[in-house]
C-alpha positions as CSV (number, residue, x, y, z in Angstrom):
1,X,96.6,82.4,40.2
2,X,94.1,80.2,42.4
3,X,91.3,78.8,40.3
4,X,89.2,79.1,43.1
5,X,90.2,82.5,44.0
6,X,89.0,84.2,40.6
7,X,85.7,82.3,41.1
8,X,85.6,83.1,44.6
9,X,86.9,86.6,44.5
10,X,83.8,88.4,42.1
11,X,80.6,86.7,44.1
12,X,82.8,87.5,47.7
13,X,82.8,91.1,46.8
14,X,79.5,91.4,45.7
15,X,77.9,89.6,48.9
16,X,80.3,92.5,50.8
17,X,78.7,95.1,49.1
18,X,75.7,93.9,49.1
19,X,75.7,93.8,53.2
20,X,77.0,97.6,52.9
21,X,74.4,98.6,50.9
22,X,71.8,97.7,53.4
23,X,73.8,98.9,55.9
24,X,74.4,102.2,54.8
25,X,70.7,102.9,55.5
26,X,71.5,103.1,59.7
27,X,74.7,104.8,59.0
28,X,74.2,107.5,56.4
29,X,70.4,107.9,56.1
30,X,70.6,111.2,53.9
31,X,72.8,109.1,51.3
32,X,70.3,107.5,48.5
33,X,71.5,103.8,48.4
34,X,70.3,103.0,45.4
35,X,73.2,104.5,43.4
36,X,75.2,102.0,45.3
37,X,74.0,99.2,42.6
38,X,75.6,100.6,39.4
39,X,79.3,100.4,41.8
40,X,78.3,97.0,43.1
41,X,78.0,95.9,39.7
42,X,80.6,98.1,38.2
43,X,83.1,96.9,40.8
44,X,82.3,93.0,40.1
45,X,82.7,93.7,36.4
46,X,86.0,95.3,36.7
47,X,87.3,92.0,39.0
48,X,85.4,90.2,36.2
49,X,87.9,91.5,33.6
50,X,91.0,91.3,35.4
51,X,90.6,87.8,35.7
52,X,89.1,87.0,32.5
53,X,92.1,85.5,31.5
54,X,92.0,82.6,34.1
55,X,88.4,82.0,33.1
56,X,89.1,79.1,30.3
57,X,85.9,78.1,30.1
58,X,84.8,81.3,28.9
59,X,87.1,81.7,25.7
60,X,84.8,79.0,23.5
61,X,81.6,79.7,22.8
62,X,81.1,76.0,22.4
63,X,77.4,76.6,22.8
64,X,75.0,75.2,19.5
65,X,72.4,76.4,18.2
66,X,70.1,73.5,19.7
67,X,71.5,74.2,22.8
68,X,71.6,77.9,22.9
69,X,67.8,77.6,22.5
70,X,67.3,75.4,25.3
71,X,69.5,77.4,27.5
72,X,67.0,80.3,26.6
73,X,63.8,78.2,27.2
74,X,65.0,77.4,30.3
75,X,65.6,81.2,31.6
76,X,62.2,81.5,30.7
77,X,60.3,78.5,32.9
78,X,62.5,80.1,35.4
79,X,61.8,83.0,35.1
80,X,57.8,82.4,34.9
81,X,58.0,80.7,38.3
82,X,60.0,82.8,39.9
83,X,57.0,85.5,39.9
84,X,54.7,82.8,41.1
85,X,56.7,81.0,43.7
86,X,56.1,83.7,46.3
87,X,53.9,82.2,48.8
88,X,55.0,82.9,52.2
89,X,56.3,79.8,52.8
90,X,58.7,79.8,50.0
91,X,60.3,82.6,51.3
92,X,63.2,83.7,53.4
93,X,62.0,86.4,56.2
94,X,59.4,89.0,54.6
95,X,59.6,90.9,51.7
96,X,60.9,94.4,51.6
97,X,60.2,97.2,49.3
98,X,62.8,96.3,46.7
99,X,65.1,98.1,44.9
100,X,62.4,101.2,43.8
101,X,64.0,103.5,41.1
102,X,61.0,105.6,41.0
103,X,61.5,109.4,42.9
104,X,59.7,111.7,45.5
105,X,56.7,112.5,42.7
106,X,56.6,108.7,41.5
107,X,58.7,109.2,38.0
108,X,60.6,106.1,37.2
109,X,64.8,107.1,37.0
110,X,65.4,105.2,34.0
111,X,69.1,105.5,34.4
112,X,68.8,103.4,37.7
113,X,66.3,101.3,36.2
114,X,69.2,100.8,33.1
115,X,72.2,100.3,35.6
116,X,69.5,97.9,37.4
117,X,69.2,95.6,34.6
118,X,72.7,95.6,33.2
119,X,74.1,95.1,36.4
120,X,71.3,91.9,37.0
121,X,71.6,90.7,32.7
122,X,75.2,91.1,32.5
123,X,77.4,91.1,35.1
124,X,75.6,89.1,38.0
125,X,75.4,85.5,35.8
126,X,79.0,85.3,34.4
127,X,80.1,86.0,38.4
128,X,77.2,83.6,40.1
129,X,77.7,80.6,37.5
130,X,81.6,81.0,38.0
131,X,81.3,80.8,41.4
132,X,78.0,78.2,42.2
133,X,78.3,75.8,38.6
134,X,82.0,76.0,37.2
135,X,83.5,76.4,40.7
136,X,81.1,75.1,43.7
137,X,78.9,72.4,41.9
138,X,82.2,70.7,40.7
139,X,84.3,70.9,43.9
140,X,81.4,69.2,45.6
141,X,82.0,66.2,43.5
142,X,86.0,66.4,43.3
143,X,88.4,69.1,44.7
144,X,90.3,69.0,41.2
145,X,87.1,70.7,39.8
146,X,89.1,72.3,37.2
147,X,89.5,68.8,35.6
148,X,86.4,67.8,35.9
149,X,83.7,67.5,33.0
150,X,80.5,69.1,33.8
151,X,78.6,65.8,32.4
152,X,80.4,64.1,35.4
153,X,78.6,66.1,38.0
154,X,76.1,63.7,40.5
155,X,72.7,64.1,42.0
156,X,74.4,65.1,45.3
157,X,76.8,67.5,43.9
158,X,73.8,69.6,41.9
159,X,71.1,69.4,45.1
160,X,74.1,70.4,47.5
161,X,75.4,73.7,45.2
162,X,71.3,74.3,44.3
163,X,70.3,74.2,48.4
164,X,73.1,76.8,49.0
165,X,72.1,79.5,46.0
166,X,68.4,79.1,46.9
167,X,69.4,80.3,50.7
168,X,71.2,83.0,48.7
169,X,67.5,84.5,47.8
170,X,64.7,85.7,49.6
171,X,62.7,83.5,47.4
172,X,64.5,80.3,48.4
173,X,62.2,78.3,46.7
174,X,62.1,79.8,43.6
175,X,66.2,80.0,44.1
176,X,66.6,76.1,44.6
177,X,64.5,75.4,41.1
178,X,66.5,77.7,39.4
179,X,69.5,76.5,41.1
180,X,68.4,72.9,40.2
181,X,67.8,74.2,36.5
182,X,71.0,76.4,35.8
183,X,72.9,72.8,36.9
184,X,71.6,70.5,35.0
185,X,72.0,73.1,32.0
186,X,75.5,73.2,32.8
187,X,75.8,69.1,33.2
188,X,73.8,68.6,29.9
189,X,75.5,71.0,27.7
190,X,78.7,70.6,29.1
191,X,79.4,74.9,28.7
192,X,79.2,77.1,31.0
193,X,77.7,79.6,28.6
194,X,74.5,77.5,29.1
195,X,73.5,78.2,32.3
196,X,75.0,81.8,31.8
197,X,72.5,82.5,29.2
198,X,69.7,80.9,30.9
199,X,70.4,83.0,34.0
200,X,70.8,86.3,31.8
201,X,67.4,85.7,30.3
202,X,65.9,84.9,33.5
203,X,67.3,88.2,35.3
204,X,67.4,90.4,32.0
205,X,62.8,89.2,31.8
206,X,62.6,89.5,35.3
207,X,63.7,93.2,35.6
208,X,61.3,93.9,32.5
209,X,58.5,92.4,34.7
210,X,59.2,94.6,37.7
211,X,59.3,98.0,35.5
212,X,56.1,96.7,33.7
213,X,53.9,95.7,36.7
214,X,55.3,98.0,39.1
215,X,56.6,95.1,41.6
216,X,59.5,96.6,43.1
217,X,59.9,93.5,45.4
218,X,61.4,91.4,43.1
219,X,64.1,93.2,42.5
């Protein structure tokens, strides 16, 4: 099977569903869209495992314990300025409400705020690093990404695939430096369990945030 289909595959389907999620809105107003997430997420994990098999990078942990610390310091800088890079000019369009798991009397539904997080922890870096570092950030520098070594990566391979996640994000700003920092994870460590980790740590703080402080925009 394509290399670049399984990496291609999980992050297509998600940026489908997530365009019918905020469609559905207009077409079936009386339908509460939020439950939509846990299938997003559910549907991404189950590509996720059919193709685990072609994901070679993945079967090593090949991460030290040097490194596996770096890769969570860096999910944490990120994930520090993400909540303060939110100046108007660093973002895409205006912010909306966000994805509020809280009911009609204001209680928080902690089993969307649990789907919310696992989806966001778990299943949304292994499919976003398989598609922007071990498949994108490569094939910018050769088309035989597969046989490239991360280390090998350039300047203009890591600014072109961190430019195109940050216009992924309503925070584009925010996006590019964390775009910027899951690369160079990925180039120095040379695994893409790096950057996976990082981004985990980053998303998995982030949604702790949000539930803590009540900022339903982030998510």
């Amino acid at each position: 099977m394509s290399p670049v289909f399984v990496r291609v595959l999980p992050f297509a389907l998600y940026i489908v569903l997530l365009a019918l999620e905020g469609a559905l809105a207009d077409w079936a107003p009386g339908v509460d869209a939020r439950w939509l997430y846990p299938l997003k997420a559910g549907l991404v994990a189950l590509a996720l495992v059919v193709f685990w098999r072609h994901y070679a990078e993945l079967r090593t942990w090949g991460l030290s314990f040097a490194n596996l610390a770096l890769s969570v310091a860096v999910g944490l800088i990120v994930l520090v300025l993400w909540v303060k890079l939110d100046a108007g000019w660093m973002l895409i369009g205006e912010p909306g409400a966000g994805y509020d798991p809280r009911d009609s009397a204001g209680r928080i539904d902690w089993m969307l705020v649990a789907f919310r997080i696992a989806g966001a922890a778990l299943v949304v870096p292994l499919m976003e690093e398989l598609f922007w570092r071990s498949f994108l950030q490569r094939w910018v520098q050769q088309a035989d990404f597969l046989a490239l070594d991360p280390a090998r990566v350039g300047v203009k391979a890591l600014l072109i695939a961190s430019a195109l996640f940050a216009v992924e994000h309503l925070q584009w700003f925010a996006g590019l430096i964390a775009g910027l920092a899951y690369g160079w994870l990925y180039i120095r460590t040379r695994t893409l369990w790096a950057p996976i980790i990082a981004h985990a740590v980053t998303n998995g703080g982030l949604g702790a945030y949000v539930v803590a402080t009540g900022q339903w925009s982030f998510w």
